[in-house]
C-alpha positions, 0 to 999 in steps of 0.5 A: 764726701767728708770723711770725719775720724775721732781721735782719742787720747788716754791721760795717766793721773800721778798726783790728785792734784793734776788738772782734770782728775778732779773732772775725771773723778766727778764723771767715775762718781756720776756714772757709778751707782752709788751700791757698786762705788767706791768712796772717791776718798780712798781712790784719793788715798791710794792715788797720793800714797801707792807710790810708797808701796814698792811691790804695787803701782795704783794707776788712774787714768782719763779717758778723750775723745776728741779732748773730751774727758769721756772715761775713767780707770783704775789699775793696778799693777805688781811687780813681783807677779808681772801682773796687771789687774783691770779695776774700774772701767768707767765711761760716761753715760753719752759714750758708751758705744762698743768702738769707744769702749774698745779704743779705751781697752786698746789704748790701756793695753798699749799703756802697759805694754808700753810701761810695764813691757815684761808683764805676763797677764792681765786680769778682769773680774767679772762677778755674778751679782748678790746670791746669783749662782750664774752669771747674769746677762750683764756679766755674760755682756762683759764676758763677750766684751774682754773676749773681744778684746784677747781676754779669756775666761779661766775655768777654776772657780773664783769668788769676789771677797767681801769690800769691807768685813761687815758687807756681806752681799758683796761676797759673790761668785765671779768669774776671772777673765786673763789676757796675755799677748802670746795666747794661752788655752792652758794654766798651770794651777800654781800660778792661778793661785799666784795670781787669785793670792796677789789680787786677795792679799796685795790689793784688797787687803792693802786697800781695807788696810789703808781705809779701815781699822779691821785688818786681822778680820779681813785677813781672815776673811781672805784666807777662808775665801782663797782656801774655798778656792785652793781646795776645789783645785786640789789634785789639778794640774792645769786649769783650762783657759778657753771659757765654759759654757755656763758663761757664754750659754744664753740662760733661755738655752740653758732651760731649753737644753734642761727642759729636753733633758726631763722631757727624755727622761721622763720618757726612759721612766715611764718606760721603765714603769711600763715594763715595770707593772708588766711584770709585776701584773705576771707575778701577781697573776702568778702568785695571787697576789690580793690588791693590797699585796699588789699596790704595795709591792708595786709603790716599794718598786716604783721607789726602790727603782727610782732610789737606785737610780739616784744613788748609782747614777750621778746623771739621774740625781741631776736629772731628778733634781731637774724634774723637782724645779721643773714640777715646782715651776709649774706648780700653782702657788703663792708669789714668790720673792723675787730675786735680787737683781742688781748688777754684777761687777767687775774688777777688784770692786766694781763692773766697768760701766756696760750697759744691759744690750750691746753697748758699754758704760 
């Protein structure tokens, strides 16, 4: 029996001029919808001028099998930070298979260990889509991905800045995915913001910087997007690095977990209202009340009951609110838009290339 291995082989870009960047680019180009592309100009720019910036290094590789040109990656790398920040992971549309994905994530992995062997973390992120308030099933797809390969997510919150200051839809929540070779299941909050101002303010903003003429905006823009994060961590120490559920949970078993959640309360709350009209039956019986005093006496209870237990209880407010969008999906009515669906995105602009099931791209 003939046993047959692939070899593989990852090739660092230094100048747009060496031989096969230009292949290299063309299979970025090919394999990345235009919505979530970058223009292959400015990666040009970058490649030939961050060598001139001392505190960032811009790195662009490509990908072999076999002496096969198959992936496509931007990284960068600040010094200062001891920080590598995952960009584009680009693997061409016959390649994408879940083995030739995670040799090209090893092969980077060592790349950086090797050059850059004082680097503490490395990071990924890892964005929701347009207006989504959850991660999609491709981001969740992601997720799972760097998960296998040592990347854990940091509960804090993140958001993905605009790309360009009059590009609004990409602003979108994300989720930041770190790797470090010693394991952590904690983060101090200090250094996350470190790191969220390093991706903000020495990679998206040198980049807009370089390609465009609307640097005080978009500085603006960061700062108001970093302060919405800073804020939320307020009073927090540490920052727990070990994933949250809202990723990893199926969105079928979110609405399952939701639907049983209702179901029980609405169960507690007829019991309530069951106790409820037999007292007010015997203070009717006792009093006299007539049928009117009774019906509305018994509607202010019923309200008073239910805008008590919204305002003391937190758990009730949500759950009420649960029973709002569970009544309004089932109740008949108009069509309803539907949602902006496109892919979520990873990195400092763009998602690497992975597919809807179990495959990446």
């Amino acid at each position: 029996m003939t046993i047959t291995s692939s070899s593989y082989r990852l090739k660092r870009f230094v100048s747009s001029h060496d031989p096969g960047f230009a292949e290299a680019l063309l299979l970025y180009v090919r394999n990345t919808p235009p919505t979530e592309r970058t223009d292959s100009n400015e990666i040009v720019f970058w490649l030939d001028e961050s060598i001139k910036v001392h505190d960032w290094r811009f790195y662009v590789f490509g990908f072999y099998k076999d002496e096969r040109l198959v992936g496509f990656a931007e990284v960068g790398y600040f010094t200062e930070e001891q920080l590598v920040v995952f960009d584009y992971l680009v693997l061409d549309e016959s390649m994408r298979r879940n083995n030739v994905f995670y040799e090209f994530v090893d092969h980077l992995k060592r790349y950086f260990e090797a050059t850059h062997p004082e680097y503490r973390y490395a990071v990924a992120e890892v964005c929701y889509g347009p207006n989504e308030e959850h991660p999609s099933p491709h981001a969740r797809l992601v997720t799972r991905l760097l998960k296998l390969q040592g990347f854990r997510v940091v509960h804090a919150p993140y958001f993905q800045p605009r790309l360009l200051i009059n590009d609004p839809e990409s602003e979108m929540r994300a989720n930041l995915l770190i790797y470090s070779g010693r394991g952590i299941e904690t983060l101090r909050t200090e250094t996350y913001l470190a790191i969220v101002r390093a991706i903000y303010f020495k990679y998206y903003l040198p980049w807009n910087s370089g390609v465009t003429d609307t640097v005080e905006p978009y500085e603006k823009h960061l700062r108001e997007v970093y302060t919405k994060i800073e804020a939320a961590l307020d009073g927090k120490r540490t920052i727990l690095v070990n994933g949250h559920k809202l990723v990893l949970d199926a969105p079928e078993k979110r609405a399952q977990m939701r639907l049983n959640r209702v179901i029980a309360f609405t169960i507690q709350a007829l019991v309530a209202i069951i106790l409820l009209t037999a007292a007010m039956l015997c203070l009717r019986y006792v009093f006299g009340l007539s049928d009117t005093s009774f019906a509305l006496i018994y509607v202010l209870a019923v309200c008073t009951f239910i805008a008590l237990a919204g305002i003391v209880s937190k758990p009730a407010r949500q759950i009420l609110s649960d029973v709002f969008e569970f009544v309004r999906s089932i109740w008949p009515g108009k069509n309803q838009p539907a949602r902006n669906k496109s892919a979520p995105v990873v990195g400092r602009k763009k998602n690497p290339r992975i597919p809807d099931k179990t495959e990446p791209k």
